[in-house]
N, C-alpha and C positions, 0 to 999 in steps of 0.2 A: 314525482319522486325520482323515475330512470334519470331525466332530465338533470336535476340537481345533482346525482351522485355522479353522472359522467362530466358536468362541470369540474364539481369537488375534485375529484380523481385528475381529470385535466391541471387543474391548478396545484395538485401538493405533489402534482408529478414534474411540474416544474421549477416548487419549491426545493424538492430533493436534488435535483438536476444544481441548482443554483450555488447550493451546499459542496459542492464540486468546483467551481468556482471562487468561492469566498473561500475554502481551504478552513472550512469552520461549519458546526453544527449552529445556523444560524448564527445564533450572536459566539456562540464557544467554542473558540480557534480550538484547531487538530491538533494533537503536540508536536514537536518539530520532529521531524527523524536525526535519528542518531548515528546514521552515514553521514559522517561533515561535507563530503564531497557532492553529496549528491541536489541536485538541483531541480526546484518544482519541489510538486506537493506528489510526494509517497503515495497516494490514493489516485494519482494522473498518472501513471509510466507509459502506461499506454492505451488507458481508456474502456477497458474489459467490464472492469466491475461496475462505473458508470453509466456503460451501455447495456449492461448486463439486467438492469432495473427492469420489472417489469410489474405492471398491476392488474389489477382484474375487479369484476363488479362481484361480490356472490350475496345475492338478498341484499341487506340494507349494509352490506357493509363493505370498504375499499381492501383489498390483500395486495399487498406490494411485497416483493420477493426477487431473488437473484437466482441464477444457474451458478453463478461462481462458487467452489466449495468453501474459497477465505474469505465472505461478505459478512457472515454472522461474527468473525474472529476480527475484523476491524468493528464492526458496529458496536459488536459488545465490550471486546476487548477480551484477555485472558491469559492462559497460558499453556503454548505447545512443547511435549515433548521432543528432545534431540535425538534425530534418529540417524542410524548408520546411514541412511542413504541418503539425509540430509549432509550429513556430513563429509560425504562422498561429492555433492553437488558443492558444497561453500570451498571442497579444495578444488574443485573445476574451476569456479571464479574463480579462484584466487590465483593460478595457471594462469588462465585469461590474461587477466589485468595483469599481472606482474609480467607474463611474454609481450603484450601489449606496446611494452616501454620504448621508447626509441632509442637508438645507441651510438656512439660516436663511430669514428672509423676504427678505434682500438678496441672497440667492441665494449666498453663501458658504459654504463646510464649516463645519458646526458642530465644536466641540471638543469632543465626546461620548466616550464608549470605544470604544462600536463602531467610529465614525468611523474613529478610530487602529488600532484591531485592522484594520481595511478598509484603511486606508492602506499599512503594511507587508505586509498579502497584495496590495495590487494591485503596490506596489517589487517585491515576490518576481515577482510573473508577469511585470511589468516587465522583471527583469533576465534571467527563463530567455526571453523573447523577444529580447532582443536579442543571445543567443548566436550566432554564425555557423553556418553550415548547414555540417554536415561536424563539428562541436565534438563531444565527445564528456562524455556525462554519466555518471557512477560512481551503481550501485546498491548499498549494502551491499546484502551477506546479513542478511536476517530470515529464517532455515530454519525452519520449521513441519512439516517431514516429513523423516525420514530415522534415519538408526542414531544411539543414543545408548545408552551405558552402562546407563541407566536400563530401556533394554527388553533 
């Protein structure tokens, strides 16, 4: 029986992992992010919550679990309160990217691509900054772990 379940566990440990790659819950693509600029799949920036995977044997049964705090808030999906100090970080971006820009010699934006790609990511942190505290933001679900037909 150990035998079988540290197979099993082996194999849907890979299947999860895989689901990182296809940018989809097996057969049920992610939805797309709503950053136009941004590039790659929203669940890849940098690899955290996919490395973050971890399982365990306990009796007859496999427990798969994250240290990440926002793994349950993609898998399930839902909805997070706006808070001051979130909103303190979306005008940091928005600084960022909008100093970011490169500038001519008269000190004006150039009309470059990046510029414009920079432009619309600083509008976006622009506009999640000026949301009111208390506002409530909608996560889809991108689920990466859980029962599917397939297993």
């Amino acid at each position: 029986m150990q035998n079988t379940l540290n197979d099993l566990k082996t194999e849907l440990t890979d299947e999860f992992d895989r689901n990182f790659q296809r940018k989809a819950f097996f057969d049920k693509a992610w939805p797309k992010n709503k950053l136009l600029n941004q590039k790659g799949s929203m669940m890849m920036r940098n690899g955290h919550l996919r490395n973050s995977i971890e399982s365990r044997i306990q009796g007859d049964k496999i427990i798969f679990s994250s240290s990440m705090p926002y793994a349950s808030i993609h898998n399930e999906g839902g909805e997070i309160t706006v808070t001051a100090k979130m909103k303190s970080y979306f005008w940091a971006m928005y600084y960022k990217t909008s100093g970011s820009m490169s500038k001519k010699k008269d000190g004006t934006a150039s009309k470059n691509q990046r510029n414009q790609r920079l432009s619309v990511e600083a509008m976006q942190w622009k506009n999640l900054a000026l949301m009111k505290v208390g506002q409530k933001l909608t996560i889809p679900e991108r689920k990466f772990i859980g029962d599917h037909p397939q297993l």
